[in-house]
C-alpha positions as CSV (number, residue, x, y, z in Angstrom):
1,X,27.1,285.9,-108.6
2,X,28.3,285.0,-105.1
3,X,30.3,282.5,-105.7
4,X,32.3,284.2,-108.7
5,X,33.6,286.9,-106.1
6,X,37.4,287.0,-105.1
7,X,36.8,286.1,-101.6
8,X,35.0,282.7,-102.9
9,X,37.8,281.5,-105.6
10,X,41.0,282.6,-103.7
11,X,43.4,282.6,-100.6
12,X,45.3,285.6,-101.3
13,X,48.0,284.3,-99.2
14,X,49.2,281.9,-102.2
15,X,50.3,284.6,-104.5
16,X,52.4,287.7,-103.7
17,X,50.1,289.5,-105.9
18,X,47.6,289.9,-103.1
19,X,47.7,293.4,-102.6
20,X,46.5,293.7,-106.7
21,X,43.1,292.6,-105.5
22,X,42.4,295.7,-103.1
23,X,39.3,297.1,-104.0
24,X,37.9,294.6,-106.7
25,X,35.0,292.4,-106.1
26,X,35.0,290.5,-109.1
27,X,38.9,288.8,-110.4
28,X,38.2,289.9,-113.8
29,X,38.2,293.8,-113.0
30,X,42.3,293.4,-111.9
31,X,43.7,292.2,-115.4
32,X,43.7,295.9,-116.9
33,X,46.2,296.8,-113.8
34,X,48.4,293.7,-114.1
35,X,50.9,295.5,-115.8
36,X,51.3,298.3,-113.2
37,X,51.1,296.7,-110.5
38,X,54.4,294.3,-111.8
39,X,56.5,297.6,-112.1
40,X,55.5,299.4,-109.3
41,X,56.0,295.8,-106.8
42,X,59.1,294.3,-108.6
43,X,60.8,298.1,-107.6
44,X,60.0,296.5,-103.8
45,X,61.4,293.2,-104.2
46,X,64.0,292.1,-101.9
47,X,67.7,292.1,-103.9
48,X,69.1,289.3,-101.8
49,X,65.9,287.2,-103.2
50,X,65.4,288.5,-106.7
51,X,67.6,289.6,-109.8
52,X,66.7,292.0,-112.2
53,X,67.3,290.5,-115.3
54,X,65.9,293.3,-117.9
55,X,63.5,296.1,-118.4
56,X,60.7,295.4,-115.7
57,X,61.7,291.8,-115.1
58,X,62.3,290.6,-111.8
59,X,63.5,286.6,-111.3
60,X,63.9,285.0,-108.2
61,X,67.1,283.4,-107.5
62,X,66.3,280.2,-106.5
63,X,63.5,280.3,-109.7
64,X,65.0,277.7,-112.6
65,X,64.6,279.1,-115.5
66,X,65.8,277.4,-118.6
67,X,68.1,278.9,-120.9
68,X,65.4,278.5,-124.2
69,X,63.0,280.2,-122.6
70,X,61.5,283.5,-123.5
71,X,61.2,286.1,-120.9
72,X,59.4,289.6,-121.6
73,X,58.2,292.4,-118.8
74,X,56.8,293.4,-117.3
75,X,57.2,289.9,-115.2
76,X,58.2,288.8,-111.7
77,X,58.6,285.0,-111.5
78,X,58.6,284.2,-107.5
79,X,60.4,281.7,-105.6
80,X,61.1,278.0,-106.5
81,X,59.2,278.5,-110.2
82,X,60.0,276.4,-112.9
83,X,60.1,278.2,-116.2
84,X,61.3,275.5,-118.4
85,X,62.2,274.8,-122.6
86,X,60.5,277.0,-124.8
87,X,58.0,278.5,-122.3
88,X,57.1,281.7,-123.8
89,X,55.8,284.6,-121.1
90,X,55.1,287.4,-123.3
91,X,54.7,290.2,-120.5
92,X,52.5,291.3,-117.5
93,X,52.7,288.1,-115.8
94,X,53.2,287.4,-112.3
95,X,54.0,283.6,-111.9
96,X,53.9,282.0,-108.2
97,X,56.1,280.7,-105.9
98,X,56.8,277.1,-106.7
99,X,54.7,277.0,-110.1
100,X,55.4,275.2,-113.2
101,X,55.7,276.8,-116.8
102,X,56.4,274.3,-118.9
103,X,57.4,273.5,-122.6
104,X,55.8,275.5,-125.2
105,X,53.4,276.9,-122.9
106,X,52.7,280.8,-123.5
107,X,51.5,283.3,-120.9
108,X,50.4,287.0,-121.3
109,X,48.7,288.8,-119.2
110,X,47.7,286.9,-115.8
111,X,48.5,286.1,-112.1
112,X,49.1,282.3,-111.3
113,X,48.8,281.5,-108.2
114,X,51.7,279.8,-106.0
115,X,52.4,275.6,-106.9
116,X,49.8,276.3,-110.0
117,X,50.9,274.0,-112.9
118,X,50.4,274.6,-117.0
119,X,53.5,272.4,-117.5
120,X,52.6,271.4,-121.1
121,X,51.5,272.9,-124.5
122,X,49.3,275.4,-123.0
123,X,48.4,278.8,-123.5
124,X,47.3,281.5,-120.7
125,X,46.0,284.8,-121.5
126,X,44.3,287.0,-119.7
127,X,43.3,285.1,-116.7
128,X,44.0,284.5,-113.2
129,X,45.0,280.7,-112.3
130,X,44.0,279.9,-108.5
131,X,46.9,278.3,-106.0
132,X,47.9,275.0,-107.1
133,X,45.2,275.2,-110.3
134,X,46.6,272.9,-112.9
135,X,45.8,272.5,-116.9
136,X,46.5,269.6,-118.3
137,X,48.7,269.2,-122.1
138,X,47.3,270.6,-124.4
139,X,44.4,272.8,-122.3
140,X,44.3,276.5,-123.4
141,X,42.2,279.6,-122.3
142,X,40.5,281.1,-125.5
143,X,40.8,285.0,-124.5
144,X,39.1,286.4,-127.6
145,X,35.3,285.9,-128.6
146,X,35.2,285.0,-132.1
147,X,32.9,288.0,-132.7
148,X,35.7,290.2,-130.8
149,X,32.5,291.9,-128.9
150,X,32.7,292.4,-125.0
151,X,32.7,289.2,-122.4
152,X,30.0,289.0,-120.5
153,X,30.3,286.4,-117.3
154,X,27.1,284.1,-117.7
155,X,25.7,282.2,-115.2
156,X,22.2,281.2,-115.7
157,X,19.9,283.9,-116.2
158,X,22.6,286.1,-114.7
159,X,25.1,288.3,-116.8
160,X,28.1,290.7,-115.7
161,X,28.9,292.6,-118.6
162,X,32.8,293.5,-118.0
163,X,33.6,295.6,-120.4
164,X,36.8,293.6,-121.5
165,X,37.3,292.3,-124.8
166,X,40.1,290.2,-123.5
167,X,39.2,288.0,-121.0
168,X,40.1,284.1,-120.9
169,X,39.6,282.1,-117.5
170,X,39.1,282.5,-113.7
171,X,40.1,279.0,-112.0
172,X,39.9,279.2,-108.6
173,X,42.6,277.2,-106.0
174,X,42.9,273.9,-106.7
175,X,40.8,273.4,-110.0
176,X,42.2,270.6,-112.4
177,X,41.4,271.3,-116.1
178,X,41.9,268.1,-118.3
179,X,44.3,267.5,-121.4
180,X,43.3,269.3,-124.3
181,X,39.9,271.5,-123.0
182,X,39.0,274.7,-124.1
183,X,38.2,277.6,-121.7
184,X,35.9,280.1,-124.1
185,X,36.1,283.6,-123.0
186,X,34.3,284.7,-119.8
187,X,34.8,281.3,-117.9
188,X,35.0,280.8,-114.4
189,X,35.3,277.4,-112.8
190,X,34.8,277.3,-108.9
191,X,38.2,275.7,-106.7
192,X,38.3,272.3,-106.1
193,X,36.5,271.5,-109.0
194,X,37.6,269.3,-111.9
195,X,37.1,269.4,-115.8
196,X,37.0,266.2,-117.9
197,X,39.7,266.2,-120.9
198,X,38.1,267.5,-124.4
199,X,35.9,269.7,-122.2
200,X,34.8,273.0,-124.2
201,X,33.7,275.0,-121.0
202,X,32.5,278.5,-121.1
203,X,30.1,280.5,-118.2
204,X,30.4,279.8,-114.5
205,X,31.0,276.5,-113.0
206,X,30.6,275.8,-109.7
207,X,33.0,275.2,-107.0
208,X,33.6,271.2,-105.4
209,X,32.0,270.1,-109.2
210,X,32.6,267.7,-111.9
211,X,32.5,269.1,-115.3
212,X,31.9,266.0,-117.5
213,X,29.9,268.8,-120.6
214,X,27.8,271.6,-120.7
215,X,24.5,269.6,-120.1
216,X,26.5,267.4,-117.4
217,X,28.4,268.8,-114.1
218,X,27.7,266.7,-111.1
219,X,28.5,267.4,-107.3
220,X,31.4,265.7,-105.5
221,X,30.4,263.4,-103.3
């Protein structure tokens, strides 16, 4: 799967995260070291740029971050983030410079991108959000298979078993998810590549596509 490998979906240069994809082919086989990684870099972090506002969580200073919101570590939120009313980041989360977390939306486990956007009703877990990816109200990543067996990354008559149970989206830079879609587990959507609102999307999705449903994703022109 060629065009599901790190190298295909990202510019590590939009996330200060980068060095977290050493070694890994695949994104999917860096979200059991997300936590880890958080301690080990927000120790690093520049005190004239970043406070340390609790146990394992590192907040830039020129980050807003609203008073309502919930903030649990391990987290670093970069530079120029928006974490705004009610946002709820429940731990190992690394959120990018200039990205938007917006109300009600709920992140737990993943690495978005710098300028990514989930500014509305949205819910993040376990996945990896490309540089200036953005889900629209009401789009969620489903990180759990109803069955609770292992993901498996389908494309075609190819399979990747990963050996995660938890496992919700890869969106690569620049992928726009419509209002109120549903990611199943084991998804991952190619950059520039655009999902139609009400979309239930699940298996690989090409890069430079349009997903209009399962039986229907068409090449930009």
């Amino acid at each position: 799967m060629e065009q599901c490998k790190i190298s295909n979906m990202y510019d590590l240069n939009k996330t200060i995260a980068a060095d977290l994809f050493k070694g890994a082919t695949y994104p999917w086989e860096v979200l059991p070291k997300i936590s880890a990684f958080i301690v080990a870099l927000g120790e690093t972090l520049d005190e004239d740029k970043f406070i340390r506002r609790g146990e394992n969580i590192w907040v830039a200073k020129s980050a807003k971050v609203a008073t309502t919101a919930s903030l649990n570590g391990p987290l670093i939120i970069d530079e120029d983030a928006e974490i705004r009313h009610c946002a709820f980041v429940r731990g190992n989360a690394i959120v990018g410079k200039g990205a938007v977390v917006g109300n009600s939306t709920e992140l737990k486990n993943v690495v978005i991108f710098d300028g990514v956007q989930v500014p509305h009703y949205n819910y993040v877990g376990d996945s990896i959000l490309g540089h200036k990816s953005h889900m629209g109200a009401g789009s969620i990543t489903s990180n759990v298979k109803s069955d609770k067996t292992l993901v498996v990354v389908k494309n075609g008559e190819e399979h990747i078993e990963t050996g995660l149970k938890k496992f919700g989206a890869m969106l690569g830079d620049f992928v726009e998810v419509g209002c109120n879609s549903v990611l199943n587990p084991g998804t991952v959507i190619g950059p520039h590549t655009n999902v139609y609102p009400l979309s239930s999307v699940r298996g690989v999705v090409n890069a430079n596509s349009i997903y209009k449903n399962r039986n229907e994703v068409v090449a930009k022109q």
